[in-house]
Backbone of each chain as ProteinMPNN parsed JSONL, in Angstrom:
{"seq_chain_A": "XXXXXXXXXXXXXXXXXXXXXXXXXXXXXXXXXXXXXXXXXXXXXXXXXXXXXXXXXXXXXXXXXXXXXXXXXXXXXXXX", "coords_chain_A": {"N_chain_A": [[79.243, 3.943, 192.66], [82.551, 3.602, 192.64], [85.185, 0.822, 191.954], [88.54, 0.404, 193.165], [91.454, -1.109, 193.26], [95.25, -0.635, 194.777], [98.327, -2.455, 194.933], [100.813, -2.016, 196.327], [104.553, -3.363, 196.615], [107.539, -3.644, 197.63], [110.649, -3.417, 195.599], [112.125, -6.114, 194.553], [114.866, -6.24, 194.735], [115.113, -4.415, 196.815], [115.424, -4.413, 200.403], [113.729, -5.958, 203.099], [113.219, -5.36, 206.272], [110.865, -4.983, 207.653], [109.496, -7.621, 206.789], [111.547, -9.285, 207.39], [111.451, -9.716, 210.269], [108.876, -10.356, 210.77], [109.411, -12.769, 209.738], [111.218, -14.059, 211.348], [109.535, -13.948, 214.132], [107.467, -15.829, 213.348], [108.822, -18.135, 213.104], [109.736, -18.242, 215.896], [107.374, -18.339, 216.765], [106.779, -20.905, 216.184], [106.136, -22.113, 213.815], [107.502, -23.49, 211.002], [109.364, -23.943, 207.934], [109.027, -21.533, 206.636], [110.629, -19.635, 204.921], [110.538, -16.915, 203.7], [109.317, -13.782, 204.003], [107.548, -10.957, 203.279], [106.343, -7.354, 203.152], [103.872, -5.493, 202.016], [101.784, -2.801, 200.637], [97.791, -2.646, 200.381], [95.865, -0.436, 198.793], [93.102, 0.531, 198.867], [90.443, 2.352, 196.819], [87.897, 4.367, 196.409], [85.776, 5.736, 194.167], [83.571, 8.549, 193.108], [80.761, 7.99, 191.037], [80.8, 9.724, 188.71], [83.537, 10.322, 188.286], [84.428, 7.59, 187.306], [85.05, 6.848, 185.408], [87.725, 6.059, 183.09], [89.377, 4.168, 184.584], [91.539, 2.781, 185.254], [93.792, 4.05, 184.227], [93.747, 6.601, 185.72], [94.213, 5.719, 188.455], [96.669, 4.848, 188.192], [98.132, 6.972, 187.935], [97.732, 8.25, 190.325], [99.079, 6.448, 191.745], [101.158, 6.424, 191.064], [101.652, 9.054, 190.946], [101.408, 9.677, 193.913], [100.925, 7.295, 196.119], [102.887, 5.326, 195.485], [106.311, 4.818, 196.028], [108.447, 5.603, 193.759], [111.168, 4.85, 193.831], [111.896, 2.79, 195.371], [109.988, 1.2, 195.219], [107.559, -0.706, 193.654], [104.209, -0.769, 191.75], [100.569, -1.841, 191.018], [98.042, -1.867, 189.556], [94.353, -2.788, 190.18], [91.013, -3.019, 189.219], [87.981, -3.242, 190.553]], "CA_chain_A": [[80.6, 4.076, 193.225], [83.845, 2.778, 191.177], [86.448, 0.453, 193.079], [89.562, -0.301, 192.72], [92.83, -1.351, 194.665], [96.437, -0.691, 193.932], [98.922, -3.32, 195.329], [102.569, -1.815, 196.628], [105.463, -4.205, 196.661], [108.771, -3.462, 197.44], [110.904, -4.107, 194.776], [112.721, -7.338, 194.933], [116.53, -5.866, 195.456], [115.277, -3.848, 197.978], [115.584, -5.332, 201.836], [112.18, -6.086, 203.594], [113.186, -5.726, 207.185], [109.992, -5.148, 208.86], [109.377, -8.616, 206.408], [112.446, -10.612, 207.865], [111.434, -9.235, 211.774], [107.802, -10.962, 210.739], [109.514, -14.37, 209.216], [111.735, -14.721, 212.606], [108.608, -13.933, 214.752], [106.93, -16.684, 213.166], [109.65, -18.965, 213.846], [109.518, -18.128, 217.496], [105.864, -19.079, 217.681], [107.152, -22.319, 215.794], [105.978, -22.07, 212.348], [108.676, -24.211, 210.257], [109.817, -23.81, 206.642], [109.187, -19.829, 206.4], [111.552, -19.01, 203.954], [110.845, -15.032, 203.324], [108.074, -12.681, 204.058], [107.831, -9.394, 202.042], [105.343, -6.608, 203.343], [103.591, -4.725, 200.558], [100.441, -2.422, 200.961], [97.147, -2.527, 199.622], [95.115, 0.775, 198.878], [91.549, 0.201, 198.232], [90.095, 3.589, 196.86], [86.441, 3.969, 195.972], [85.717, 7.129, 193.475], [82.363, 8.557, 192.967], [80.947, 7.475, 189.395], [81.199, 11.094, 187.538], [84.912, 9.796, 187.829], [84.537, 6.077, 186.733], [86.065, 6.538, 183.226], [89.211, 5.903, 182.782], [89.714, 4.132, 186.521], [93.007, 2.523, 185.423], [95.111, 5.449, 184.54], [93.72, 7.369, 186.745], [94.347, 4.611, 189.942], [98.127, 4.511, 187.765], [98.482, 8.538, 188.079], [97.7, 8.638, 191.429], [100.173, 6.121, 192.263], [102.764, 6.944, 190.576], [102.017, 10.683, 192.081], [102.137, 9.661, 195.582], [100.842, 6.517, 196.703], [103.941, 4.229, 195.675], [107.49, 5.426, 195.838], [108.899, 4.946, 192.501], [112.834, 4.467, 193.735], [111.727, 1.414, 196.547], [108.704, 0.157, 195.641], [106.523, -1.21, 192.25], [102.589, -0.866, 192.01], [99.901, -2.739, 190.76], [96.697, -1.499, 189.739], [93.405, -3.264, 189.466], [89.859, -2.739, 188.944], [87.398, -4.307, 191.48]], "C_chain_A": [[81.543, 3.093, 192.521], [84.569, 2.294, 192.194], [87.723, 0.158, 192.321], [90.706, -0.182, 193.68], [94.191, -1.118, 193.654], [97.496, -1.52, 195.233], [100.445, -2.45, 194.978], [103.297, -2.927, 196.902], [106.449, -3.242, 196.772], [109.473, -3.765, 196.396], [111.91, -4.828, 195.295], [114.635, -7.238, 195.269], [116.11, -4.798, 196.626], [114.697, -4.438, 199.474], [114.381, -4.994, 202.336], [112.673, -6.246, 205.325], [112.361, -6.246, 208.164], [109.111, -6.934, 208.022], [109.919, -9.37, 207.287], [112.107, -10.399, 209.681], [110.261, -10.383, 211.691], [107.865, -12.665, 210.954], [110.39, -14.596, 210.83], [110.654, -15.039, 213.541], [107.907, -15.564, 214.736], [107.473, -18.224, 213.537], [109.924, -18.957, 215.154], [108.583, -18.911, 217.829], [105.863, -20.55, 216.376], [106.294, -22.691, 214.382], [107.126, -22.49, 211.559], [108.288, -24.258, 208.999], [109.592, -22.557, 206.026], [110.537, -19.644, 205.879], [111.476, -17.293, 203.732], [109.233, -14.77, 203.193], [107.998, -11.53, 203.764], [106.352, -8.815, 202.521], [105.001, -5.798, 202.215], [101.773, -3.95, 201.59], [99.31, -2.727, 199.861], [95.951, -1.528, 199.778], [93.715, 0.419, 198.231], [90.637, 1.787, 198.372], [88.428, 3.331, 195.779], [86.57, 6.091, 195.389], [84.11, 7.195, 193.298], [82.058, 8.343, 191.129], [81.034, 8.669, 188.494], [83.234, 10.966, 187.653], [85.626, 8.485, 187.599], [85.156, 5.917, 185.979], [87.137, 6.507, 183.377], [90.014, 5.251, 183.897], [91.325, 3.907, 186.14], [94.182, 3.662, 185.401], [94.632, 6.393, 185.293], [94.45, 7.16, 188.067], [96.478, 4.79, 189.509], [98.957, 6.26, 188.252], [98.868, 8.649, 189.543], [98.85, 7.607, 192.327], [101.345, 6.374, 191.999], [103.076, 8.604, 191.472], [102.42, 10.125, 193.462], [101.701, 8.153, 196.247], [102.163, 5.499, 196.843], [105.075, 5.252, 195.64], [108.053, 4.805, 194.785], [110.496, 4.278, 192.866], [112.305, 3.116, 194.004], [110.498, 0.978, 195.48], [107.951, 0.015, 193.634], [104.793, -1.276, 192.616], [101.999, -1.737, 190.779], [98.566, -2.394, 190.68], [95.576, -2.192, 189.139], [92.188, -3.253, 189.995], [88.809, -3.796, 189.79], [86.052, -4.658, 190.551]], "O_chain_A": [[81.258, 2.028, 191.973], [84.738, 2.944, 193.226], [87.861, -0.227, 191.16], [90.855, 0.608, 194.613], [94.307, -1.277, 192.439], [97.375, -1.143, 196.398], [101.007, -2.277, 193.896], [102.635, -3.718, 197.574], [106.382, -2.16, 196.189], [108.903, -4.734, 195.895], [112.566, -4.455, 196.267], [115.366, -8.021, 195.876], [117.032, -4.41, 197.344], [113.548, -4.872, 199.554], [113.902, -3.881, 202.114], [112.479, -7.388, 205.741], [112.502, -7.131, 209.007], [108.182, -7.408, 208.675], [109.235, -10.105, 207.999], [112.759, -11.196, 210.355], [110.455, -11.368, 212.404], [107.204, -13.472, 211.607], [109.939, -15.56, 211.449], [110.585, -16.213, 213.906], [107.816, -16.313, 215.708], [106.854, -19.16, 214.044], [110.499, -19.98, 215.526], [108.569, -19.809, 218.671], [104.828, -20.974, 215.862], [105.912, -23.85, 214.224], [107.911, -21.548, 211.445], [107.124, -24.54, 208.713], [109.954, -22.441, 204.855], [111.492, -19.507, 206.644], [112.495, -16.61, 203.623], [108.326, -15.314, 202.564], [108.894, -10.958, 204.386], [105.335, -9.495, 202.386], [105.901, -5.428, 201.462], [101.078, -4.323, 202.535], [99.613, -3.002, 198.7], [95.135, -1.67, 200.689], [93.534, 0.058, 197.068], [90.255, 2.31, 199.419], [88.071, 2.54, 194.906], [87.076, 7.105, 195.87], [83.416, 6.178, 193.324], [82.878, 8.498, 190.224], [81.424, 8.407, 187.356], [83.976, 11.663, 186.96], [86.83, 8.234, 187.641], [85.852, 4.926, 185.759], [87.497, 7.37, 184.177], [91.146, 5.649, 184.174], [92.217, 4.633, 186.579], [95.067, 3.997, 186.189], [95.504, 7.231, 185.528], [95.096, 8.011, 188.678], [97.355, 4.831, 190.371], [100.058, 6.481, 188.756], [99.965, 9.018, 189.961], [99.364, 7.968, 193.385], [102.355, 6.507, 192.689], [103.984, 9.086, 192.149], [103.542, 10.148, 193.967], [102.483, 7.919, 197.168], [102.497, 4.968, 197.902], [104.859, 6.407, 195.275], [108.191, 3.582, 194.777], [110.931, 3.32, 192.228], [112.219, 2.302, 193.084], [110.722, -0.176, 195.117], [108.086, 0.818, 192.711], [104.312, -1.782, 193.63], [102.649, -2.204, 189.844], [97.861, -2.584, 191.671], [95.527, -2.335, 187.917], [92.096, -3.454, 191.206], [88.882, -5.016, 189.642], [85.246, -5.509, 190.929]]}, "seq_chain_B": "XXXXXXXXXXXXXXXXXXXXXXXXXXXXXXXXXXXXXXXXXXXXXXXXXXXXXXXXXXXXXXXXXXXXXXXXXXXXXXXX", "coords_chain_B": {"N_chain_B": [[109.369, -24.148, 195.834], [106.721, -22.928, 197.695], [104.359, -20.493, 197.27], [102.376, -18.092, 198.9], [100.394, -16.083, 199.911], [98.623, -13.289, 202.642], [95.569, -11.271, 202.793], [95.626, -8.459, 205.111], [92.962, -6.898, 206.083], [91.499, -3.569, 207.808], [88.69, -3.576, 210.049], [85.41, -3.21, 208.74], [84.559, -1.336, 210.671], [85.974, 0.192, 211.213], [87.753, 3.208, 212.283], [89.821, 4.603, 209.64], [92.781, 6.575, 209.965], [94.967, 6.897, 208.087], [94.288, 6.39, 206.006], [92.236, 8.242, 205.014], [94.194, 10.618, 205.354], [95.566, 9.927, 203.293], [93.432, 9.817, 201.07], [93.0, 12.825, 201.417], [95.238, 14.026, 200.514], [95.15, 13.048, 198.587], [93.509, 14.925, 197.104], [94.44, 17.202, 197.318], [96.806, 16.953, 195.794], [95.127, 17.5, 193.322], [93.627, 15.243, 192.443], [90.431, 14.307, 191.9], [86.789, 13.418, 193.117], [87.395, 11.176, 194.923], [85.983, 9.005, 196.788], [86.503, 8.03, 199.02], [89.543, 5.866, 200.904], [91.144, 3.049, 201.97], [94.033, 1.755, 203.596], [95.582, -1.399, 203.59], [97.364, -4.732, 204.395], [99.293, -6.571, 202.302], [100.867, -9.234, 202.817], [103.541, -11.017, 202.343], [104.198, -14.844, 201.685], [106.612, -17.151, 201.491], [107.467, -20.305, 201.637], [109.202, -23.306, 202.318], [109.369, -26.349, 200.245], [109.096, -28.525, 202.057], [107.151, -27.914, 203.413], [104.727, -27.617, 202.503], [102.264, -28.62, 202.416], [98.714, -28.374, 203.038], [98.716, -25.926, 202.577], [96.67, -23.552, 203.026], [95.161, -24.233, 205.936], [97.658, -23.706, 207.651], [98.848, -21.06, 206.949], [96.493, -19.823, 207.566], [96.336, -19.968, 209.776], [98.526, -18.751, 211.227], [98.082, -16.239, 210.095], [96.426, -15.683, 212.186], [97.428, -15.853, 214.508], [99.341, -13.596, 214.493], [99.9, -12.406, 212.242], [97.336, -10.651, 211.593], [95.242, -8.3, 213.304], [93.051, -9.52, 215.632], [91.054, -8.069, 216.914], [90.726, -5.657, 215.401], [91.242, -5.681, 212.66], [90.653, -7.368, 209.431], [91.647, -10.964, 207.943], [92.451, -12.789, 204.927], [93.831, -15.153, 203.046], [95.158, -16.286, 200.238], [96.662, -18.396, 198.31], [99.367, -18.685, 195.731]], "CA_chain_B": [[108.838, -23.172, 196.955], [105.569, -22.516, 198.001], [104.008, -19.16, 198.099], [100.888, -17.665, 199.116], [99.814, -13.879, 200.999], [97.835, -13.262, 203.382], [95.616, -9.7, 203.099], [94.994, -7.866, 205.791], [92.145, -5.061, 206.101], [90.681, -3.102, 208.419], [87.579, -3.734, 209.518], [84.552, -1.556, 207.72], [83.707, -0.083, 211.376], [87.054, 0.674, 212.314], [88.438, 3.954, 211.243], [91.143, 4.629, 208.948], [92.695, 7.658, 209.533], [96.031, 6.564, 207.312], [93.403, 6.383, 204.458], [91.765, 9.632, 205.428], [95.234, 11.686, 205.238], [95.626, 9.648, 201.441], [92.246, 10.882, 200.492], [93.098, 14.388, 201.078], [96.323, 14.069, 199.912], [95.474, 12.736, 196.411], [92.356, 15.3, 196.45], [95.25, 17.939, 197.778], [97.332, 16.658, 194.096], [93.88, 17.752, 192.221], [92.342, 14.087, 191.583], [88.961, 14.866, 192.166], [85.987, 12.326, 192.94], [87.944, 9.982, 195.607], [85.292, 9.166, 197.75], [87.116, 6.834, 200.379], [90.535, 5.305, 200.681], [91.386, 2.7, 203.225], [94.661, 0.891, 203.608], [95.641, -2.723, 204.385], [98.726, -4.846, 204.749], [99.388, -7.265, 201.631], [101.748, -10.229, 203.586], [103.546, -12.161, 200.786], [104.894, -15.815, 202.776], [107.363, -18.577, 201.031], [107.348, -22.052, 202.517], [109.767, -24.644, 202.04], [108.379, -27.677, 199.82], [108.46, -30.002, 203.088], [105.697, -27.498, 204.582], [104.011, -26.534, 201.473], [101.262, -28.987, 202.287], [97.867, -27.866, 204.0], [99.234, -24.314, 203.24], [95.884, -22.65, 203.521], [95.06, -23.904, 207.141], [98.986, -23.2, 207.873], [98.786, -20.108, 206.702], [95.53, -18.841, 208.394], [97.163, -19.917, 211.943], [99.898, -17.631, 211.145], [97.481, -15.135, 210.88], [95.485, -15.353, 213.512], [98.555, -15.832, 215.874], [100.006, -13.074, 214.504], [99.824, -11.466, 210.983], [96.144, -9.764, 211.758], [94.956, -8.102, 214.635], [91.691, -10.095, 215.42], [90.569, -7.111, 217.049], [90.683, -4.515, 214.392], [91.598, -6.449, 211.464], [89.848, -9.145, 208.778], [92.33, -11.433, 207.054], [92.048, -13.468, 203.828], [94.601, -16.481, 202.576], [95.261, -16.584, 198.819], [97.335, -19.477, 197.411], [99.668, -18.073, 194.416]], "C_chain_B": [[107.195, -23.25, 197.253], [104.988, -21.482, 198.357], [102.396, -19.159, 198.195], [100.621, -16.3, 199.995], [98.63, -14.113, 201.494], [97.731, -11.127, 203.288], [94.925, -9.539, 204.505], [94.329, -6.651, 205.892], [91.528, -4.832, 207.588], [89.265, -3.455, 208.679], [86.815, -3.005, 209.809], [84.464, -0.673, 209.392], [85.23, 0.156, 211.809], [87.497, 2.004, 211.46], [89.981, 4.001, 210.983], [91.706, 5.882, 208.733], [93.997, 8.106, 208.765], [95.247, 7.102, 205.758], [92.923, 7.469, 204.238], [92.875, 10.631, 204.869], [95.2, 11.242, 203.748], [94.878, 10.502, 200.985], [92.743, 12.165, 199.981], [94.098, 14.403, 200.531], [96.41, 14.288, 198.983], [94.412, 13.948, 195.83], [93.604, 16.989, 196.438], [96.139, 18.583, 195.977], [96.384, 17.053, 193.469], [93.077, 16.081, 191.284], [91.212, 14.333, 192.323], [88.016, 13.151, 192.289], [86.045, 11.325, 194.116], [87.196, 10.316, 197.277], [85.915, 8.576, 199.249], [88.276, 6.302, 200.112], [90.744, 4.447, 202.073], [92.713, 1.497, 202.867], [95.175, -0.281, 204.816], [97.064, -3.145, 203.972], [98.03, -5.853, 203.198], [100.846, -7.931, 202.227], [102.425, -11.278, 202.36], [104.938, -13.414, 201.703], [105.36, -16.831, 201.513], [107.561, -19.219, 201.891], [108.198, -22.426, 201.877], [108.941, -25.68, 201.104], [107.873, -28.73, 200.745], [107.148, -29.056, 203.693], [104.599, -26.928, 203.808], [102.213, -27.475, 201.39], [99.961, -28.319, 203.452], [97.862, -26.338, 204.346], [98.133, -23.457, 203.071], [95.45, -22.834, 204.84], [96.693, -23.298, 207.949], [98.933, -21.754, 207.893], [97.62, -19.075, 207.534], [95.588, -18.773, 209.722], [98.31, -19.189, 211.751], [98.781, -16.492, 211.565], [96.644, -14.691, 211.659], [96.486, -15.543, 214.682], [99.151, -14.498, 215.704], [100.186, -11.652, 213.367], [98.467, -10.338, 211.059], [96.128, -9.664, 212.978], [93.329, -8.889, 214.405], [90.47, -9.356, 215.659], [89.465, -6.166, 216.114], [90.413, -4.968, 213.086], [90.85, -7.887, 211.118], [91.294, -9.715, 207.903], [92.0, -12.591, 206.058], [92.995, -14.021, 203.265], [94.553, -16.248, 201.147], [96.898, -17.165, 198.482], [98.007, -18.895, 196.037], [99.747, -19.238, 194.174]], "O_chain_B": [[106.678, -24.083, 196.508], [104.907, -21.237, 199.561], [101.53, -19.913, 197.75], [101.314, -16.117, 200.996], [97.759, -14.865, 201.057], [98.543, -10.215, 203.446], [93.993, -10.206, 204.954], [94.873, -5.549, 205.823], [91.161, -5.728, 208.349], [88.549, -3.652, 207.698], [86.932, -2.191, 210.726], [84.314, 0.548, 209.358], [85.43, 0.304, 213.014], [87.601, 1.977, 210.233], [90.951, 3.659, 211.659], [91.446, 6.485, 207.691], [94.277, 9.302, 208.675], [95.569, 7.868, 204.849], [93.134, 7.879, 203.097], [92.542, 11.426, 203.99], [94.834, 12.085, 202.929], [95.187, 11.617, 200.566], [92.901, 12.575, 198.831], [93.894, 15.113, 199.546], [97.099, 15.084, 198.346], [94.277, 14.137, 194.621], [93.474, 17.783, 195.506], [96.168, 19.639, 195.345], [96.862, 17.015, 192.336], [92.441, 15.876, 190.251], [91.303, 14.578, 193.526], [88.374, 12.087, 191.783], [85.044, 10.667, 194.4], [87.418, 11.058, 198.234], [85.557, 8.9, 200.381], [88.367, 6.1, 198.901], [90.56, 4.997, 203.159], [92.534, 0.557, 202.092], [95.217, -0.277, 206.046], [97.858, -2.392, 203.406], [96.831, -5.936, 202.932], [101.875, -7.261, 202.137], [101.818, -12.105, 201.679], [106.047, -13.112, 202.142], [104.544, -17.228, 200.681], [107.854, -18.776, 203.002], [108.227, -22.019, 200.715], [107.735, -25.75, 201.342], [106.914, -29.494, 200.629], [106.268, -29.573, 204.38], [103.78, -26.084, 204.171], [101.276, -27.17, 200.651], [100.282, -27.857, 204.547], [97.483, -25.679, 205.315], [98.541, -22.306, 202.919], [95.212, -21.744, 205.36], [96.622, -22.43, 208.818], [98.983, -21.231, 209.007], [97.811, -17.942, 207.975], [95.155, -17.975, 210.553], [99.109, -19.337, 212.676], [98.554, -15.991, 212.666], [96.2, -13.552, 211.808], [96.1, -15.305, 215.827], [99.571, -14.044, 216.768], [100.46, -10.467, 213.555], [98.633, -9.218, 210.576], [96.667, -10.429, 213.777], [92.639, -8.86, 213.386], [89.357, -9.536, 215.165], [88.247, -5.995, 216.062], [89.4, -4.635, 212.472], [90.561, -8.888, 211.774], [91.949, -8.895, 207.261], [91.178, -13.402, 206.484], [93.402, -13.122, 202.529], [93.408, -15.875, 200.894], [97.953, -16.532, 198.435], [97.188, -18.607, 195.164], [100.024, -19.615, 193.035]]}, "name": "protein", "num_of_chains": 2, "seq": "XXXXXXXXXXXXXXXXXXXXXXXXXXXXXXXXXXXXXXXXXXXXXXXXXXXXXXXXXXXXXXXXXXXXXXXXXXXXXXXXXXXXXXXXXXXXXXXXXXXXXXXXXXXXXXXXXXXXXXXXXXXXXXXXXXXXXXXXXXXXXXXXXXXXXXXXXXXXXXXX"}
Protein backbone atom coordinates (compact mmCIF):
# COMPACT_ATOMS: atom_id res chain seq x y z
CA UNK A 1 0.00 0.00 0.00
CA UNK A 2 1.46 3.58 -1.20
CA UNK A 3 0.86 6.73 1.16
CA UNK A 4 0.78 9.93 0.77
CA UNK A 5 -0.84 13.26 2.12
CA UNK A 6 -1.67 16.47 0.38
CA UNK A 7 -1.68 19.62 2.63
CA UNK A 8 -4.54 22.48 1.68
CA UNK A 9 -3.82 26.01 2.74
CA UNK A 10 -5.72 28.83 2.04
CA UNK A 11 -3.94 31.18 0.21
CA UNK A 12 -2.49 33.97 2.18
CA UNK A 13 -4.80 37.03 0.68
CA UNK A 14 -7.58 35.05 1.27
CA UNK A 15 -9.54 35.66 4.88
CA UNK A 16 -9.45 32.63 7.34
CA UNK A 17 -12.55 33.29 9.33
CA UNK A 18 -13.30 30.01 10.76
CA UNK A 19 -9.16 30.72 11.63
CA UNK A 20 -9.76 34.21 13.36
CA UNK A 21 -13.22 32.61 15.29
CA UNK A 22 -10.41 29.83 16.57
CA UNK A 23 -7.60 32.66 17.53
CA UNK A 24 -10.43 34.71 19.62
CA UNK A 25 -11.67 31.40 21.21
CA UNK A 26 -8.33 30.83 22.41
CA UNK A 27 -8.10 34.12 23.87
CA UNK A 28 -11.26 33.55 25.81
CA UNK A 29 -9.83 30.42 27.39
CA UNK A 30 -6.74 32.82 28.08
CA UNK A 31 -4.08 31.79 25.81
CA UNK A 32 -1.91 35.15 25.29
CA UNK A 33 0.16 36.25 22.29
CA UNK A 34 -2.01 34.33 19.49
CA UNK A 35 -1.37 36.39 16.73
CA UNK A 36 -3.24 34.41 13.68
CA UNK A 37 -4.53 30.98 13.14
CA UNK A 38 -5.08 29.73 9.53
CA UNK A 39 -7.13 26.39 9.01
CA UNK A 40 -5.83 24.24 6.17
CA UNK A 41 -6.75 20.48 5.52
CA UNK A 42 -4.84 17.49 5.40
CA UNK A 43 -5.85 14.50 3.02
CA UNK A 44 -4.08 11.37 3.75
CA UNK A 45 -4.84 8.92 0.77
CA UNK A 46 -3.47 5.40 0.69
CA UNK A 47 -3.46 3.77 -3.06
CA UNK A 48 -3.11 0.16 -3.68
CA UNK A 49 0.55 -0.64 -5.06
CA UNK A 50 -0.45 -1.54 -8.91
CA UNK A 51 -0.82 2.38 -8.61
CA UNK A 52 2.43 3.33 -6.68
CA UNK A 53 4.29 4.77 -9.73
CA UNK A 54 4.18 7.97 -10.27
CA UNK A 55 2.45 8.86 -6.59
CA UNK A 56 3.40 12.55 -6.93
CA UNK A 57 1.64 13.59 -10.03
CA UNK A 58 -0.82 11.53 -9.56
CA UNK A 59 -1.57 12.90 -5.59
CA UNK A 60 -0.91 16.59 -7.83
CA UNK A 61 -3.78 15.55 -10.50
CA UNK A 62 -6.08 14.62 -8.11
CA UNK A 63 -5.75 17.76 -6.32
CA UNK A 64 -5.72 19.99 -8.60
CA UNK A 65 -8.99 17.96 -10.02
CA UNK A 66 -10.92 18.25 -6.94
CA UNK A 67 -9.41 18.04 -3.70
CA UNK A 68 -8.03 21.78 -3.48
CA UNK A 69 -9.84 24.70 -4.97
CA UNK A 70 -7.48 26.34 -7.22
CA UNK A 71 -9.11 30.15 -6.90
CA UNK A 72 -8.93 30.01 -2.61
CA UNK A 73 -6.68 27.63 -1.70
CA UNK A 74 -2.77 26.20 -2.59
CA UNK A 75 -1.78 22.40 -2.14
CA UNK A 76 1.02 20.56 -1.11
CA UNK A 77 1.82 17.18 -1.98
CA UNK A 78 4.01 14.69 -0.22
CA UNK A 79 4.99 11.21 -0.18
CA UNK A 80 4.78 9.30 3.18
CA UNK B 1 7.08 35.57 15.44
CA UNK B 2 6.76 32.23 16.40
CA UNK B 3 4.98 29.62 14.47
CA UNK B 4 4.11 26.14 14.79
CA UNK B 5 0.63 23.76 13.67
CA UNK B 6 -0.97 21.58 15.30
CA UNK B 7 -2.44 18.31 13.10
CA UNK B 8 -5.39 16.98 13.80
CA UNK B 9 -6.64 13.34 12.67
CA UNK B 10 -9.18 11.19 13.21
CA UNK B 11 -8.77 8.44 15.07
CA UNK B 12 -8.04 4.94 12.98
CA UNK B 13 -11.41 3.47 14.63
CA UNK B 14 -13.45 6.32 14.02
CA UNK B 15 -15.11 6.57 10.70
CA UNK B 16 -14.58 8.99 8.08
CA UNK B 17 -17.33 9.40 6.03
CA UNK B 18 -15.90 13.01 4.55
CA UNK B 19 -13.01 10.73 3.30
CA UNK B 20 -15.34 8.05 2.05
CA UNK B 21 -17.42 10.63 -0.26
CA UNK B 22 -13.47 11.86 -1.52
CA UNK B 23 -12.67 8.31 -2.30
CA UNK B 24 -15.53 7.90 -4.53
CA UNK B 25 -15.33 11.09 -5.80
CA UNK B 26 -11.72 10.91 -7.08
CA UNK B 27 -12.54 7.11 -8.17
CA UNK B 28 -15.94 8.88 -9.72
CA UNK B 29 -13.00 11.44 -11.80
CA UNK B 30 -11.41 7.91 -13.09
CA UNK B 31 -8.23 7.74 -10.64
CA UNK B 32 -8.25 4.27 -10.05
CA UNK B 33 -6.43 2.29 -7.11
CA UNK B 34 -7.40 4.80 -4.08
CA UNK B 35 -7.75 2.48 -1.47
CA UNK B 36 -8.67 4.86 1.56
CA UNK B 37 -8.83 8.58 2.09
CA UNK B 38 -9.26 10.14 5.46
CA UNK B 39 -9.25 13.81 6.27
CA UNK B 40 -7.79 15.91 9.11
CA UNK B 41 -7.53 19.51 10.18
CA UNK B 42 -3.90 21.10 9.59
CA UNK B 43 -4.07 24.23 12.48
CA UNK B 44 -1.28 26.70 11.52
CA UNK B 45 -0.78 29.11 15.14
CA UNK B 46 1.59 32.44 15.34
CA UNK B 47 2.71 33.53 18.78
CA UNK B 48 4.06 36.70 19.74
CA UNK B 49 7.96 36.53 20.64
CA UNK B 50 7.03 37.24 24.47
CA UNK B 51 5.08 33.72 24.35
CA UNK B 52 7.18 31.96 21.91
CA UNK B 53 8.86 30.16 24.77
CA UNK B 54 7.80 26.51 25.90
CA UNK B 55 5.75 26.63 22.61
CA UNK B 56 5.37 22.91 22.36
CA UNK B 57 3.75 22.39 25.89
CA UNK B 58 1.74 25.81 25.05
CA UNK B 59 0.69 24.63 22.14
CA UNK B 60 -0.49 21.06 23.11
CA UNK B 61 -2.83 22.80 25.94
CA UNK B 62 -4.41 24.63 23.21
CA UNK B 63 -5.16 21.53 21.81
CA UNK B 64 -6.41 19.60 24.19
CA UNK B 65 -8.64 22.54 25.47
CA UNK B 66 -9.77 23.04 22.30
CA UNK B 67 -8.17 22.49 18.81
CA UNK B 68 -8.84 18.42 18.95
CA UNK B 69 -11.68 16.61 20.02
CA UNK B 70 -10.13 14.17 22.65
CA UNK B 71 -12.91 12.03 21.92
CA UNK B 72 -12.64 11.39 18.28
CA UNK B 73 -9.53 13.04 17.42
CA UNK B 74 -5.40 12.43 17.85
CA UNK B 75 -3.36 15.62 17.73
CA UNK B 76 0.35 16.19 17.00
CA UNK B 77 2.50 19.67 17.69
CA UNK B 78 5.13 20.50 15.06
CA UNK B 79 7.44 23.49 15.66
CA UNK B 80 8.12 25.35 12.13
Amino acid sequence: MAKAHVIVRLKTEVLDPQGDAVRRALERLGFEGVKGVRIGKLIEVELDDAHAADLKPRLEKMADAMLANPVTEDFEVVID
